[in-house]
Every structure is written in structure tokens, then in C-alpha cells.
C-alpha positions as CSV (number, residue, x, y, z in Angstrom):
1,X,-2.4,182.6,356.8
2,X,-4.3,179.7,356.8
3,X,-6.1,178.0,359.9
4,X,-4.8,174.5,361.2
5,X,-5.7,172.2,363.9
6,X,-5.2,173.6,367.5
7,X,-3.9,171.3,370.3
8,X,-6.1,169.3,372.6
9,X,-7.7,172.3,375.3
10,X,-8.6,169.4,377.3
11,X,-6.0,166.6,377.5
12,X,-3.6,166.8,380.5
13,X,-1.4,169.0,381.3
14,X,1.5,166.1,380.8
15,X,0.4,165.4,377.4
16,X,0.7,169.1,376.6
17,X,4.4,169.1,377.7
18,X,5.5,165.9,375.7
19,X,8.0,167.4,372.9
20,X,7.1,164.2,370.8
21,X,3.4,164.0,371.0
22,X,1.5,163.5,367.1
23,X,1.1,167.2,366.7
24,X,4.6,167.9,367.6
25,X,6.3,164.9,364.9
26,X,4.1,166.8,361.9
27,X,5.3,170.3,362.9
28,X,8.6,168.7,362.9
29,X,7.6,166.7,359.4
30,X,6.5,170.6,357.9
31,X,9.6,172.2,359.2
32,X,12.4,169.8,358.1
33,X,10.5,169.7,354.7
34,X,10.8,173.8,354.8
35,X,15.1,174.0,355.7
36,X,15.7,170.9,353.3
37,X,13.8,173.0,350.6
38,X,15.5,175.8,351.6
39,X,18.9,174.7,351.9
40,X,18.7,173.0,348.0
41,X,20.7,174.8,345.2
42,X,18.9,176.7,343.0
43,X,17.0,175.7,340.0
44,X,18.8,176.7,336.9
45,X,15.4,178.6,336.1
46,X,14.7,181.6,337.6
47,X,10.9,180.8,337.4
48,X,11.3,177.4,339.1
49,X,13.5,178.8,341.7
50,X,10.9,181.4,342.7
51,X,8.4,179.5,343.0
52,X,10.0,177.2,345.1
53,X,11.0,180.0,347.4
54,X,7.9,180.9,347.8
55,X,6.5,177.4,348.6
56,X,8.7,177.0,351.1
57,X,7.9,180.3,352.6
58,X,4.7,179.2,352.8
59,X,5.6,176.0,354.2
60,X,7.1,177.7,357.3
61,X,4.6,180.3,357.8
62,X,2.2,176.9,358.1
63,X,4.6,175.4,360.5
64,X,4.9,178.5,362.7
65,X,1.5,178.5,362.9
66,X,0.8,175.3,364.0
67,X,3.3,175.8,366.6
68,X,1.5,178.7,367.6
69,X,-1.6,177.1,368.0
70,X,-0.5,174.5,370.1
71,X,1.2,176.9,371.9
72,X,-1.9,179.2,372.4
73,X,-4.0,175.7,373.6
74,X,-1.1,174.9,375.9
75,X,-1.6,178.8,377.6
76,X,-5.3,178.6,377.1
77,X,-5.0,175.2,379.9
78,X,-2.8,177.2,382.4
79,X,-5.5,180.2,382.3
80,X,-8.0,178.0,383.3
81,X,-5.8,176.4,386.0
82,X,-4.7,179.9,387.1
83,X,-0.9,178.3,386.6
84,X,2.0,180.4,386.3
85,X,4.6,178.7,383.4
86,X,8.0,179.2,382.2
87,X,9.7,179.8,379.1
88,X,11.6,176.2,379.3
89,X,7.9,174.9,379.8
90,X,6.6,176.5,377.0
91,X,9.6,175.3,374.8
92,X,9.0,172.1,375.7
93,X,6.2,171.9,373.5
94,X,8.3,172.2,370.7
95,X,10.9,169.4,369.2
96,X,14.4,170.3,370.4
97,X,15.5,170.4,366.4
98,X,12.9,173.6,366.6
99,X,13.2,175.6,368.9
100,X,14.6,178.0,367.9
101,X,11.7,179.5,366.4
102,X,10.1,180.0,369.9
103,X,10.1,184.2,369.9
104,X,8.2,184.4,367.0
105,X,5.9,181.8,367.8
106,X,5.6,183.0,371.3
107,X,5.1,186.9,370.2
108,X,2.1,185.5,368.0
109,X,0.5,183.5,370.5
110,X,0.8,186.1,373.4
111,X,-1.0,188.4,370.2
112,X,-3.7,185.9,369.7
113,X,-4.2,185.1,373.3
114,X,-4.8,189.1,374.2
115,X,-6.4,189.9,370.8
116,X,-9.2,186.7,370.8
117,X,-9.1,185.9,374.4
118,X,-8.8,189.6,376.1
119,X,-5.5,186.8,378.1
120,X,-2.0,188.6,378.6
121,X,0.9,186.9,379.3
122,X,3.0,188.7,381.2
123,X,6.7,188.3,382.6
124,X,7.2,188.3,386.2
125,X,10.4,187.2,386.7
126,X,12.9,187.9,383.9
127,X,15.7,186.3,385.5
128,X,14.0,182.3,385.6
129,X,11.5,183.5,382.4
130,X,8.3,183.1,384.9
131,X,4.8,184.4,383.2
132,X,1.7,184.9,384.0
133,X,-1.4,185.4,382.7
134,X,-4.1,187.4,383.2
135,X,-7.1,189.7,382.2
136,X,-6.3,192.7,379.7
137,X,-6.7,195.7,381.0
138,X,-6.4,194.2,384.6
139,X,-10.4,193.4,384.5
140,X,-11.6,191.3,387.3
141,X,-13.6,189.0,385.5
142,X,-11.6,186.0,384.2
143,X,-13.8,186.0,381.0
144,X,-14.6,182.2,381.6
145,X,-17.9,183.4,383.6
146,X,-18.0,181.3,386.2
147,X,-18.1,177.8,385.1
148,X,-14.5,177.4,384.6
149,X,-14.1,175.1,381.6
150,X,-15.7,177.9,378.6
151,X,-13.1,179.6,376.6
152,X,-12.5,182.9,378.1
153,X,-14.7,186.0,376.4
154,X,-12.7,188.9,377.8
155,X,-11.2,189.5,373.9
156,X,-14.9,190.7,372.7
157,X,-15.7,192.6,376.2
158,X,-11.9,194.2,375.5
159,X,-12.4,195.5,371.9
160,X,-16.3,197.0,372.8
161,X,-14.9,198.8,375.5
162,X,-12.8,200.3,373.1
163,X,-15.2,201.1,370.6
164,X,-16.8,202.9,373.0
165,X,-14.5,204.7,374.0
166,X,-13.1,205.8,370.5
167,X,-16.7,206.7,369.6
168,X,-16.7,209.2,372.6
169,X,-18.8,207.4,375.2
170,X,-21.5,205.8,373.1
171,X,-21.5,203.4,371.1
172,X,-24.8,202.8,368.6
173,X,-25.9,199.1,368.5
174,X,-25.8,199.3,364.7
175,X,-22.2,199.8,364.5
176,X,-21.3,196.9,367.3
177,X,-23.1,194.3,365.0
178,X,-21.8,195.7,362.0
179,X,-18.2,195.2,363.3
180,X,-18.9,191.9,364.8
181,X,-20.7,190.6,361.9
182,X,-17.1,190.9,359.9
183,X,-16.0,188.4,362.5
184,X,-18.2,186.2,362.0
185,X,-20.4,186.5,365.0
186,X,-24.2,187.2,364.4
187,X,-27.2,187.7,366.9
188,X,-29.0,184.5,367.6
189,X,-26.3,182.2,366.2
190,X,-24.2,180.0,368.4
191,X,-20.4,181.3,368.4
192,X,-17.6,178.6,370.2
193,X,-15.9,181.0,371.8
194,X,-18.5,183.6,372.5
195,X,-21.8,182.1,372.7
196,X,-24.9,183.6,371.8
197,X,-23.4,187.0,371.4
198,X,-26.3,189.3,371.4
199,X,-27.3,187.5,375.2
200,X,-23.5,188.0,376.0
201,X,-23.3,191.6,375.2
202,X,-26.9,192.7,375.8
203,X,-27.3,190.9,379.6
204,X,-24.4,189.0,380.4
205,X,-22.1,192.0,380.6
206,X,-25.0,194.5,381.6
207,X,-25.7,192.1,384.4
208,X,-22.1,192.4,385.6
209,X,-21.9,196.3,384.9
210,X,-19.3,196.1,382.2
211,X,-21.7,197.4,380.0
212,X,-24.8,199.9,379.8
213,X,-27.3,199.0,376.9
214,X,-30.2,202.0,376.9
215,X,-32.4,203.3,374.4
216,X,-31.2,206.3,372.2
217,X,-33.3,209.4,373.9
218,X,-35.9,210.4,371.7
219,X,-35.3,207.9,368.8
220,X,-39.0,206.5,366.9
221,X,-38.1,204.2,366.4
222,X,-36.6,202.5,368.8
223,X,-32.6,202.8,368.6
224,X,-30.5,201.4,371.3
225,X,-26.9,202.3,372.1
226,X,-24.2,201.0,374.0
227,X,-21.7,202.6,377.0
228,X,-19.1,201.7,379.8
229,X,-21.1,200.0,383.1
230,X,-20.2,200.9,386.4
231,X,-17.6,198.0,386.8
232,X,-15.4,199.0,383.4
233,X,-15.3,202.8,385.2
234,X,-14.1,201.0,388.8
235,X,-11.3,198.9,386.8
236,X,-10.2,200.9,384.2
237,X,-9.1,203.8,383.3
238,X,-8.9,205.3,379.9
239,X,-5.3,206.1,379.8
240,X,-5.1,202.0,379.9
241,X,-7.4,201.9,377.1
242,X,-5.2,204.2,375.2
243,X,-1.9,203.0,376.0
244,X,-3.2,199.8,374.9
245,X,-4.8,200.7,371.8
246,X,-1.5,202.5,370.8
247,X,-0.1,199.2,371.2
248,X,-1.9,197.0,369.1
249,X,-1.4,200.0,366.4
250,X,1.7,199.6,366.5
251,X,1.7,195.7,365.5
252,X,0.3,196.5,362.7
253,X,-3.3,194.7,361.1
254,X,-3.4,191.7,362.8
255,X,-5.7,188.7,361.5
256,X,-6.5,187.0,364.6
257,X,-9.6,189.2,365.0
258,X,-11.3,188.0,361.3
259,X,-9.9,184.2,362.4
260,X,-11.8,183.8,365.3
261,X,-14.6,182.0,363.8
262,X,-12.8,179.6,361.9
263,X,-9.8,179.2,365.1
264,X,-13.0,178.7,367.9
265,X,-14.2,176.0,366.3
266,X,-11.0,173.9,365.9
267,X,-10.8,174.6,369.4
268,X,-13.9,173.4,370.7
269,X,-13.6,170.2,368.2
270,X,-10.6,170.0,369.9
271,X,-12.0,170.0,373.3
272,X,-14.9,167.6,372.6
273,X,-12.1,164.9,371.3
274,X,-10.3,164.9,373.9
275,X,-13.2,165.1,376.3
């Protein structure tokens, strides 16, 4: 699925709500190219009428996603402002001619939110469609550490945890950069959501006691390893971490992980132009 522009992080909260701001009239543009396509009789070739089929396909799974995006910066904003929103609030994003494709949008952006940004969104009140969001795995860091206006990191601190665990307690530093590395995040290099990660994960989260980074006992050379600080033990417990890795199994392979690079940075361009 490819990557498209994500909505303004940093424009108000106003803006973010109007139905038939620029971002909303192309989604609108993509998607009324899509039914038009779709509602067409068929070419009298089978080839040609394949194709097509397929092009629209496309065309909607392009659509959905830029919905989804501007749906995940539109979350990302109430995070910050620790907001609660509603599901009429959230629609309102979306052109009235469209929204009817609000649960599977909304599905994938609560995926990406929890999966990049370690963010759920949660319902609270099923009977006026209240949410609100919070830290996976109830974590008492908000992942934005402490200055508010980052991205919040909690995604990365979420899936080491569960490395960890899943590697029975101790992680080698090896294998934490060799998954990273497939998403694009590499020791020394500046990431937009992340940072510096080997600073994040080697201090930043020590520091705070999510994390324990020692030396392997014994190893010449020098090997180091990684295992749950003091704080992960306080706040969670690994039945959470296994009730939730059972369900992100059962989404299936989800490509939000491998996307961060390439997602983070339309982000933060987005931030800096509307800055």
C-alpha cells in the first residue's frame, strides 16, 4: 500500500474538523473517480475489464488510505491535548458523500496509532461513541517524553518489551538492531518519530526503568543484552503482554511496522509546514 501525505499534526484543531478542507476535496476527487469506475459496464474484453478492476481497486485502497492518514494526524492532535473525541468528530473529517467508509478507515488508524505510536483508542462510552486514547499496555509514560509536542515513542518501547519477553527475559543487542534495522531505524541516524534510536533505547528508557541494558556475563568480547526495567515490571504484567500479542496475531501481518520510516517523515514535513 503505498504512502501518501498525512494531515497537518500541527494546524488547529478547527481546521482538522472542516469536512471540506484541501486534503478532504482530493480524497473526495480519488473516491468518486473509484465508484464512477466502478459503476461503468464492462469492457467487452475480458483483459481490459480486468485491468480496470484492478485499477480501481487500487484507486480505493489509495483513497482509504489517505483517509486513514488524516485520520491518524487528526488522533495524533487529541493525544497530545489529552482530548477525549467522538465518532461524529472523527467522521467529520471525512466528506458527507464518504463516510461511509469510516469502520475500515477507523480499524486501520486505531491499528497504526497502537502499532507505530504504542496510542490506543479506546471506547468509553458506547452509547454517545466517546474514545479515548491512551498508552498500550496502560504504561505511564505518554511516550512524548516530556516536551509535549514530539511524536509519541511508546510503539518502539511496546514491541521491545515484547521481544523481550518472547525471548524469555533477555533480549541480545544484536537481535534488537537487527529487527529495527528492517524498519528503517539505525544507530546514530536521526529517525522522525524516534529520534536517535540507540540514545532512546540505551538511556532514555534505562533512565526511566523501562529497560535494563547490561553486559552479557562473561562475554570477550564485550556483548550487551537487553531486559524489562523496574518500571515495565510495576506497570505490566505479562498476561497483558500476551493477551496483546495474541491480538495483533490475529490481524494478521500488518505493514505499518516496515512504513514507519517513510510515514514519520510525512509527518514531521507535515508539522514543520504548518508550523
Amino acid at each position: 500500500m503505498p504512502l501518501v501525505q498525512m494531515s497537518e499534526l500541527s494546524q488547529s484543531e478547527e481546521d482538522l474538523q472542516d469536512p471540506r478542507d484541501a486534503q478532504g476535496l482530493v480524497d473526495a476527487q480519488l473516491l468518486e473517480a473509484m465508484e464512477e469506475g466502478a459503476a461503468s459496464p464492462r469492457s467487452s474484453s475480458s483483459s481490459v475489464s480486468s485491468s480496470y478492476s484492478a485499477c480501481a481497486e487500487s484507486l480505493l485502497q489509495d483513497a482509504r488510505h489517505l483517509m486513514m492518514t488524516d485520520l491518524v494526524g487528526f488522533l495524533l492532535l487529541k493525544y497530545r491535548r489529552k482530548q477525549l473525541t467522538t465518532r461524529a468528530e472523527m467522521l467529520s473529517i471525512f466528506l458527507r458523500e464518504y463516510q461511509h467508509h469510516f469502520p475500515v478507515v477507523f480499524s486501520q488508524a486505531s491499528e497504526c496509532m497502537q502499532l507505530v505510536f504504542g496510542v490506543d483508542v479506546k471506547e468509553v462510552d458506547p452509547g454517545g461513541h466517546w474514545y479515548v486514547l491512551v498508552p498500550t499496555l496502560g504504561l505511564t509514560c505518554d511516550g512524548m517524553l516530556g516536551d509535549g509536542q514530539s511524536m509519541p515513542k511508546n510503539g518502539l518501547l511496546v514491541m521491545l518489551l515484547c521481544m523481550i519477553h518472547l525471548e524469555g527475559e533477555r533480549l541480545p543487542e544484536e537481535e534488537v538492531w537487527g529487527a529495527l534495522s528492517k524498519m528503517g531505524l539505525c544507530a546514530g541516524r536521526e529517525h522522525y518519530i524516534y529520534g536517535e534510536p540507540r540514545e532512546l533505547i540505551t538511556k532514555v528508557w534505562v533512565r526511566v526503568g523501562y529497560l535494563e541494558y547490561q553486559q552479557v556475563a562473561n562475554s570477550d568480547p564485550a556483548r550487551y543484552e537487553f531486559l524489562w526495567g523496574p518500571r515495565a515490571h510495576a506497570e505490566i504484567s505479562k498476561l497483558q503482554v500476551r493477551e496483546y500479542l495474541l491480538r495483533v496475531n490475529r490481524r494478521g501481518p500488518s505493514s505499518f511496522l516496515v512504513q514507519v520510516p517513510s510515514l514519520s517523515e510525512e509527518a514531521a514535513s507535515d508539522e514543520e509546514e504548518g508550523a
